[in-house]
Residue, then its C-alpha position, 0 to 999 in steps of 0.5 A: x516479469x516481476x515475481x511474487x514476494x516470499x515473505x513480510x521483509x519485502x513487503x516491508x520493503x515496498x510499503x517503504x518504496x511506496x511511502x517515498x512516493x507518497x511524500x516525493x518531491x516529485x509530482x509524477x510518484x506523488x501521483x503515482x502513489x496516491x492514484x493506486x490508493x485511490x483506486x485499489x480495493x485491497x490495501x495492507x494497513x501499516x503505522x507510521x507517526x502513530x497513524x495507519x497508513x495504507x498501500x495496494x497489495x498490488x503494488x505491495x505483491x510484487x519483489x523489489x517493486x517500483x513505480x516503473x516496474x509496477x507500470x510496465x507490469x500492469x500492462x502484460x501482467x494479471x496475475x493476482x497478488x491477493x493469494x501471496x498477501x493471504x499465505x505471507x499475511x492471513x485472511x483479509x478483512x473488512x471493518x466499518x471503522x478502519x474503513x471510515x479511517x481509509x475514506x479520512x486518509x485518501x480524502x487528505x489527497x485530490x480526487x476521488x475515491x473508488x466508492x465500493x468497500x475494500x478488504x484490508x490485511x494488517x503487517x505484524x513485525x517481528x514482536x508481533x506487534x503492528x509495524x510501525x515505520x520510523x518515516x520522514x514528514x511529507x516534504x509537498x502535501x499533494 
């Protein structure tokens, strides 16, 4: 049973986890990662290269989370993650522009896009500043 995150540095640390996914060698992470964006309603906006970038709190929601702890979760666990995310990163909110962004960003990858607006949070890091991560280029664009 995978357990709820307690503060913003591991949050940070599975949007690091699910950045990796998205830029694996590996097509079955690469897929993985652009799955739960193109299907989740609540992402977690962060920077990387100057550009936001965007990750479900259900994957975000859970300590030292990964793909396969993440799949083996879903099946037995319901749990929702939106009250963690709220009390670690305030309110949600939803915003035409940085959803017009969103749509820009998951149509960089195949497939379609669940068409209903979703709720959004930001990550701040310690400066209070937006996080921005220091991440390498994708090696296979999906």
């Amino acid at each position: 049973m995978l357990h709820f995150v307690e503060n913003t540095e591991q949050i940070i640390e599975n949007i690091k986890t699910f950045e990796h996914y998205l830029v694996s060698e590996h097509e079955e992470e690469r897929l993985f990662a652009i799955n739960l964006i193109k299907k989740e309603r609540s992402m977690v906006i962060y920077r990387v290269r100057g550009e936001n970038h965007f990750a479900p709190i259900k994957f975000l929601g859970f300590k030292k989370n990964s793909k396969s702890a993440y799949i083996d979760n879903e099946k037995k666990e319901t749990r929702d993650t939106i009250p963690t995310i709220n009390s670690l990163l305030g309110k949600p909110f939803t915003h035409d522009p940085i959803e017009k962004e969103f749509m820009d960003y998951a149509a960089h990858f195949n497939g379609s896009t669940l068409k209903s607006k979703r709720k959004y949070w930001r990550i701040r890091n310690d400066n209070n500043k937006y996080l921005e991560l220091d991440m390498p280029e994708p090696a296979v664009v999906a």
